[in-house]
VEXKOLLO-785930 format. One record per residue (C-alpha): residue in one letter; residue number from 1; z negated, x negated, y. Coordinates in nm, 3 decimals. Example, Ala and Ser with C-alpha at 12.3 -4.5 7.8 and 13.67 -1.06 7.14 Angstrom:
2
+---------+-----+---------+---------+---------+
: residuo : num :       Z :       X :       Y :
+---------+-----+---------+---------+---------+
:       a :   1 :  -0.780 :  -1.230 :  -0.450 :
:       s :   2 :  -0.714 :  -1.367 :  -0.106 :
+---------+-----+---------+---------+---------+
//
This chain:
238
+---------+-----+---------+---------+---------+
: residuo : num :       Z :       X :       Y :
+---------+-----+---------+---------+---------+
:       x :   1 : -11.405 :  -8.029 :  13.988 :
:       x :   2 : -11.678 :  -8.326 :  13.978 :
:       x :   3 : -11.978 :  -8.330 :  13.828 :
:       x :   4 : -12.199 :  -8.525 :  13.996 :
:       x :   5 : -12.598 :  -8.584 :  13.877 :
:       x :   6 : -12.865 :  -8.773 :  14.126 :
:       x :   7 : -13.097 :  -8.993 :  13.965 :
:       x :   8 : -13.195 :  -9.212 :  14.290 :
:       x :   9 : -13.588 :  -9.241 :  14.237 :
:       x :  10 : -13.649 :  -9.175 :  14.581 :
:       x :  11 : -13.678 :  -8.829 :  14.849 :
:       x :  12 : -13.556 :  -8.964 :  15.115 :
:       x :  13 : -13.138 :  -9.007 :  15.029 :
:       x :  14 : -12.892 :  -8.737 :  15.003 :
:       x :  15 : -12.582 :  -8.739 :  14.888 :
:       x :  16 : -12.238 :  -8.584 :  15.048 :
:       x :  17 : -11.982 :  -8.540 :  14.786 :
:       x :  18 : -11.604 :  -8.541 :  14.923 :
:       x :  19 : -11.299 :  -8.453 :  14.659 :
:       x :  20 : -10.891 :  -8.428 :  14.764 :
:       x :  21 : -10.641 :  -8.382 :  14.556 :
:       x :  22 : -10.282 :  -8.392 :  14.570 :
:       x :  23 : -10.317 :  -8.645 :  14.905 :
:       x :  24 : -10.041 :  -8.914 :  15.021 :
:       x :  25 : -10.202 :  -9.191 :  15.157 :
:       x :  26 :  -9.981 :  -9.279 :  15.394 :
:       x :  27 :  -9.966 :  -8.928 :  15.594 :
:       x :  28 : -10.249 :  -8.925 :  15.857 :
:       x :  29 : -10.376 :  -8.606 :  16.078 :
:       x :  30 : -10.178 :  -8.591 :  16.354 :
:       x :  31 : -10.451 :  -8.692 :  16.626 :
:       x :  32 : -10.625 :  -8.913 :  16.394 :
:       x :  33 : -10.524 :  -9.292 :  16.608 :
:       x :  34 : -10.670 :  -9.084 :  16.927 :
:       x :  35 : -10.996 :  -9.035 :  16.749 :
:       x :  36 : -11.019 :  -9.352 :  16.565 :
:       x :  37 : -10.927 :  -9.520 :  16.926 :
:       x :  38 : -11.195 :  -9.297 :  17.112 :
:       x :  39 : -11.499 :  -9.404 :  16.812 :
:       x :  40 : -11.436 :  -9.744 :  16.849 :
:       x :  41 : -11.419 :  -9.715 :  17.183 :
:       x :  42 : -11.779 :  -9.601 :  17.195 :
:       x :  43 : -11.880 :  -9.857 :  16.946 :
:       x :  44 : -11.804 : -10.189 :  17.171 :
:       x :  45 : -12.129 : -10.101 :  17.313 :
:       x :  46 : -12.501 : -10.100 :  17.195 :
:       x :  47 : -12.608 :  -9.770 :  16.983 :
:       x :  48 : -12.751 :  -9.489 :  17.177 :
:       x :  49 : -13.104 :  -9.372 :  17.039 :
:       x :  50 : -13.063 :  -9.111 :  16.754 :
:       x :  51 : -12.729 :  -9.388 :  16.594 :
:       x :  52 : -12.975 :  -9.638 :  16.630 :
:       x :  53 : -13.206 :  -9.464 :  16.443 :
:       x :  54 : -12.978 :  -9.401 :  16.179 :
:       x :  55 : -12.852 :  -9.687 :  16.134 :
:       x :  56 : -13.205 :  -9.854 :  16.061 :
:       x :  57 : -13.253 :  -9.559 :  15.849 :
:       x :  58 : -12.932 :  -9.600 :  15.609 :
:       x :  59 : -13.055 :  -9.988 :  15.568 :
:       x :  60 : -13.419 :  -9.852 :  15.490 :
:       x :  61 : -13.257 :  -9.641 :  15.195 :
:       x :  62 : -13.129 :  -9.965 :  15.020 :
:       x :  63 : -13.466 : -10.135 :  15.007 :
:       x :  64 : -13.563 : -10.084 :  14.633 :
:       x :  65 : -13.722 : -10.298 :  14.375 :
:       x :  66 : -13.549 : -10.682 :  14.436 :
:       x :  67 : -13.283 : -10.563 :  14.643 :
:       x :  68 : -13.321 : -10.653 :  15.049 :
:       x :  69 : -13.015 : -10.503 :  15.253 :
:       x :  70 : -12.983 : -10.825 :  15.513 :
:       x :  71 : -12.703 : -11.126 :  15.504 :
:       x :  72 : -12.380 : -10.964 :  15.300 :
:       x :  73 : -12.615 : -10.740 :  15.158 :
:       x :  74 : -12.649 : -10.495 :  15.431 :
:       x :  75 : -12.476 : -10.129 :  15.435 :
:       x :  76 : -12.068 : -10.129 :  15.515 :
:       x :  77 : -12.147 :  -9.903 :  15.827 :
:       x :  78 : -12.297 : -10.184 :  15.962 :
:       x :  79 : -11.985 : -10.456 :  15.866 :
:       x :  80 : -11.797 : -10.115 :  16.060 :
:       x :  81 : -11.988 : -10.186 :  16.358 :
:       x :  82 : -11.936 : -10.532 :  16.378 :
:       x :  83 : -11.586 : -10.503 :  16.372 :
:       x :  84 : -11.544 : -10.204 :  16.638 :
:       x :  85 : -11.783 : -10.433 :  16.881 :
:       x :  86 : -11.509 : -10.767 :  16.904 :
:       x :  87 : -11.229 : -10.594 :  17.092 :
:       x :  88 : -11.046 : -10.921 :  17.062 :
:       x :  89 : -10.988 : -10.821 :  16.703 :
:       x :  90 : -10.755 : -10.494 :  16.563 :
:       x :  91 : -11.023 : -10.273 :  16.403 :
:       x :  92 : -10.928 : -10.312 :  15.997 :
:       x :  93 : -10.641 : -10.021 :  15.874 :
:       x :  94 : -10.576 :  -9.946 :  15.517 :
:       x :  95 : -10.430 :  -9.649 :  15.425 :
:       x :  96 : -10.491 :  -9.286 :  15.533 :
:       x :  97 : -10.834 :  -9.161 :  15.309 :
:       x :  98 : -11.004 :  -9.526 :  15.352 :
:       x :  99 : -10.926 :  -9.482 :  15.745 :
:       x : 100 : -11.058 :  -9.141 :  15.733 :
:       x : 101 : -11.367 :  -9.254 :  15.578 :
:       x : 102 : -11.396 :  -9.582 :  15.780 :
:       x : 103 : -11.372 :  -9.363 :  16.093 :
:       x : 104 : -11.653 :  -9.091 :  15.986 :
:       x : 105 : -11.860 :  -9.411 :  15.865 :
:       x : 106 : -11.827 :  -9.593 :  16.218 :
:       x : 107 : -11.903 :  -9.276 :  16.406 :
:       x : 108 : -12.209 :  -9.116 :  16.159 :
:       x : 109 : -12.333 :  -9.471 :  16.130 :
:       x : 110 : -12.383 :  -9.411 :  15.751 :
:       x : 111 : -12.216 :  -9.611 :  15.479 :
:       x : 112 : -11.950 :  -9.401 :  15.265 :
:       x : 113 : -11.754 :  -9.486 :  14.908 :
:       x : 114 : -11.474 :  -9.351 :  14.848 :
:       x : 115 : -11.220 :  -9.370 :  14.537 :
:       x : 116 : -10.907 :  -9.326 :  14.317 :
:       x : 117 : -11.050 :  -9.028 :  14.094 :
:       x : 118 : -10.762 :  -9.089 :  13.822 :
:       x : 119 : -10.830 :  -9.447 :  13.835 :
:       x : 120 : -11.216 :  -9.394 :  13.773 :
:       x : 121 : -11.042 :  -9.166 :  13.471 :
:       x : 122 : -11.374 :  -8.918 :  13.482 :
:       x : 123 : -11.473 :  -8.617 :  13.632 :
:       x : 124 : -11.841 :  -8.671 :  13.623 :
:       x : 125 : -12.103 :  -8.939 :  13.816 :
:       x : 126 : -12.419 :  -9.029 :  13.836 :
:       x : 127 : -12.573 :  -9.201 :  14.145 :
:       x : 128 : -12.895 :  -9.403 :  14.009 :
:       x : 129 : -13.006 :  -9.766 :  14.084 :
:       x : 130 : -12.824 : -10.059 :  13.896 :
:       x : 131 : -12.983 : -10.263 :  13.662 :
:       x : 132 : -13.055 : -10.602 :  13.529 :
:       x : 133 : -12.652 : -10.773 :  13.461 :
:       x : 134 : -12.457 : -10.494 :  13.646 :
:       x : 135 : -12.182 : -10.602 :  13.902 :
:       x : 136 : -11.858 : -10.535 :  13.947 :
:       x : 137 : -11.534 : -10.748 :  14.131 :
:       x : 138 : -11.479 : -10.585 :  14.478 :
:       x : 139 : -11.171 : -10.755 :  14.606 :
:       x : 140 : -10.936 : -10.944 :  14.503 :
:       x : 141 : -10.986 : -11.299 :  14.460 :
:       x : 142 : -11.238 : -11.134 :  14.179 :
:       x : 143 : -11.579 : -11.190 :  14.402 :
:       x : 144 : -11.848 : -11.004 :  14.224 :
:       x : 145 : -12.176 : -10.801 :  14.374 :
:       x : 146 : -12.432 : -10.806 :  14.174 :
:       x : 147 : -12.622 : -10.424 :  14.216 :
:       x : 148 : -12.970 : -10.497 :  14.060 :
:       x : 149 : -13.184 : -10.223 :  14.247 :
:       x : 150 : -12.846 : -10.144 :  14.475 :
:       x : 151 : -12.788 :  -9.729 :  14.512 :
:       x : 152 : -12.490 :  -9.722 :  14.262 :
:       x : 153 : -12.213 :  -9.428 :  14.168 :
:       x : 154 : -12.150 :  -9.445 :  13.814 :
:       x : 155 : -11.830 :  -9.296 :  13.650 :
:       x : 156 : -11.978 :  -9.108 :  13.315 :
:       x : 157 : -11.691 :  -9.194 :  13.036 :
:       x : 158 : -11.450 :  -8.855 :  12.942 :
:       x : 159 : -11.597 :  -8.943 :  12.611 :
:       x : 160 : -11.939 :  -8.958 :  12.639 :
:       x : 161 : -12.134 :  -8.596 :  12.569 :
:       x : 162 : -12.480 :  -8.667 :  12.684 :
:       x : 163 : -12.620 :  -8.522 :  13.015 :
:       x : 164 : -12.829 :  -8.851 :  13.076 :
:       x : 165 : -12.550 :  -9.108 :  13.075 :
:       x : 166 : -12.596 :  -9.374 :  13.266 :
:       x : 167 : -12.236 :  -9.404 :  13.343 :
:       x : 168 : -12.059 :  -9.763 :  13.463 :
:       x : 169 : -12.094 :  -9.851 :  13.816 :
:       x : 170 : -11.813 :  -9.856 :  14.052 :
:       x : 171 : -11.930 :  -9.769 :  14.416 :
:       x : 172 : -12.217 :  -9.833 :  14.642 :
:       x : 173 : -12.302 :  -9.823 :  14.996 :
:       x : 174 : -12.208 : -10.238 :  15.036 :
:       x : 175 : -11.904 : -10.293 :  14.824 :
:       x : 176 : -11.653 : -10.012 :  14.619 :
:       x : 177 : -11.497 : -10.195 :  14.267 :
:       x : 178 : -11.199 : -10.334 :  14.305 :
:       x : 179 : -11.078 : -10.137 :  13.991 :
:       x : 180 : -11.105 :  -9.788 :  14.166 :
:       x : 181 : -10.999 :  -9.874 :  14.507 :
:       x : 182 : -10.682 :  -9.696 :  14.648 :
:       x : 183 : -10.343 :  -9.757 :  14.629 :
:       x : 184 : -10.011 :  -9.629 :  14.758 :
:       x : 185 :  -9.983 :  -9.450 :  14.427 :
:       x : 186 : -10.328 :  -9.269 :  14.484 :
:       x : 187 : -10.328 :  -8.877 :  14.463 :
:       x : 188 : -10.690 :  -8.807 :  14.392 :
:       x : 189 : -10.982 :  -8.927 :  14.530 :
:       x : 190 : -11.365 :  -8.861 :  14.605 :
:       x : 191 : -11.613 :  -8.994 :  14.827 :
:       x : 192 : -11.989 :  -9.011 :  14.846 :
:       x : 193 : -12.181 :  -9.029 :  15.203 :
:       x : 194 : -12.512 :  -9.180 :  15.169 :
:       x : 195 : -12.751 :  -9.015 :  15.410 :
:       x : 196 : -13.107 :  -9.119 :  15.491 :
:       x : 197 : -13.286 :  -8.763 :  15.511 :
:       x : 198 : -13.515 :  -8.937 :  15.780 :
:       x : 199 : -13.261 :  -8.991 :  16.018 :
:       x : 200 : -12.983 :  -8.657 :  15.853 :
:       x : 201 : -13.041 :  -8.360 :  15.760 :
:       x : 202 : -12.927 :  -8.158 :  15.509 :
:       x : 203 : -12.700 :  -7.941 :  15.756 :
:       x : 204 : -12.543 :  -8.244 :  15.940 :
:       x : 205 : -12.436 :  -8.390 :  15.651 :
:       x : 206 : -12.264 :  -8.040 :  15.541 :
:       x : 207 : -12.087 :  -8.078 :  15.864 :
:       x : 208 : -12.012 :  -8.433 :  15.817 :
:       x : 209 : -11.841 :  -8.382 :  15.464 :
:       x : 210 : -11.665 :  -8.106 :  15.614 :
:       x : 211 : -11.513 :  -8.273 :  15.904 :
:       x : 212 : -11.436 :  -8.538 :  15.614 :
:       x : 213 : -11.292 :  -8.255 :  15.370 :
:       x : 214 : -11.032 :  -8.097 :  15.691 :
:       x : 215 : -10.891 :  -8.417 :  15.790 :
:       x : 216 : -10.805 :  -8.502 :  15.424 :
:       x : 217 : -10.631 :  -8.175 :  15.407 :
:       x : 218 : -10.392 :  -8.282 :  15.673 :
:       x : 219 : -10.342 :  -8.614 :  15.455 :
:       x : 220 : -10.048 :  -8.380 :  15.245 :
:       x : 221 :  -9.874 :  -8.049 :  15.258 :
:       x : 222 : -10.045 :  -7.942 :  14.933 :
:       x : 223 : -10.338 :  -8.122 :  14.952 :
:       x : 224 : -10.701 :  -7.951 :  14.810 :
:       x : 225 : -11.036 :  -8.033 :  14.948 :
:       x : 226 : -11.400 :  -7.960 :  14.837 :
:       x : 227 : -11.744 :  -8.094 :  14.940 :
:       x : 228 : -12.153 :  -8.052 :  14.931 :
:       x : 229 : -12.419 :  -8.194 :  14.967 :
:       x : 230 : -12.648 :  -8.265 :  14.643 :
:       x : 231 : -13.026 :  -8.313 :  14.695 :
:       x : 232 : -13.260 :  -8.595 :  14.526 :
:       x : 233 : -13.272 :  -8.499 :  14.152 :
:       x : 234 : -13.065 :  -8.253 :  14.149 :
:       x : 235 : -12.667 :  -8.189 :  13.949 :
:       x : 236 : -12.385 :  -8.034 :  14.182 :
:       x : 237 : -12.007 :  -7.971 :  14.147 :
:       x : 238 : -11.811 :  -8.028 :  14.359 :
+---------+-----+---------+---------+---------+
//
């Protein structure tokens, strides 16, 4: 079970909490291609009215203090996008959860995190803004985002005992650390949707994590899923 506490100083973002356990990351639902095909399909073209409006409205949600979500700063639905619209070019495959979740991003038009729960090493996160000299490396040649102001999931060390932590950053709606990614090894993960309210509510995103939680359980004969949704200010397990 995760803990998960949100301290985002604003109303307007929710937060859909997705956790799978006992996953393989190379076994994938068994119509998933079909649906990943039939998204991207739809995504070579402009955005109809209501994805259009979310899609402004998950950029909106970034815009705090310093940060401006433009240039390699904007949300990875919209790096999603880009990709699905240049038909020329394979759309980007990883492994079975970061598919799932690329998928579900592309078609909600809302950025998602998502990692290795055992690699994180903690059961508990807080989502708050990042401060002054926080960053992490987010692939592999060791390229760093700094997330000053960014919307930031923290892991809360197994040690620490205070409610308030602050926790370590190691997700956010741009860039996931390199240090929690997946890997063929992976067996337990979690992922966080971040949904503007303006443009969500609190029932579509249920639905949303959902969808996200059943075709995880397909991703392993064994495999256990949970989700919710956890309001502004408020602590949820998950």
């Amino acid at each position: 079970m995760l803990t998960v506490r949100h301290a985002i100083p604003r109303d307007d973002v929710l937060l859909g909490m997705v956790r799978a356990e006992r996953i393989e990351t190379a076994r994938y639902p068994e119509d998933f291609d079909a649906r990943l095909q039939q998204v991207v399909a739809e995504r070579v073209g402009p955005l109809g009215e209501v994805e259009e409006a979310r899609r402004a409205a998950a950029r909106n949600i970034l815009r705090n203090g310093s940060y401006k979500p433009t240039g390699r700063g904007k949300p990875a639905s919209e790096y999603l996008l880009r990709a699905a619209s240049q038909p020329e070019y394979a759309f980007p495959r990883i492994n079975a959860p970061v598919d799932i979740c690329n998928y579900l991003s592309l078609r909600y038009v809302v950025p998602i995190s998502l990692w290795d729960l055992d690699r994180a090493a903690s059961d508990r996160y807080v989502f708050r803004l990042g401060r002054e000299g926080e960053g992490f490396a987010f692939n592999h040649a060791g390229q760093r985002i700094d997330v000053k102001d960014l919307l930031c999931g923290c892991r809360v060390a197994g040690n620490d005992s205070d409610a308030s932590s602050n926790g370590e950053p190691i997700v956010n709606p741009v860039r996931d650390s390199m240090a929690t990614k997946t890997t063929p090894e992976t067996r337990r993960i979690a992922a966080c949707v971040y949904a503007p309210s303006a443009a969500m509510s609190v029932e579509a995103l249920q639905e949303l994590c959902e969808e996200f939680a059943a075709l995880l359980s397909a991703c392993g004969t064994e495999a256990e899923t949970a989700c919710g949704v956890v309001l502004p200010q408020a602590v949820a397990e998950v």
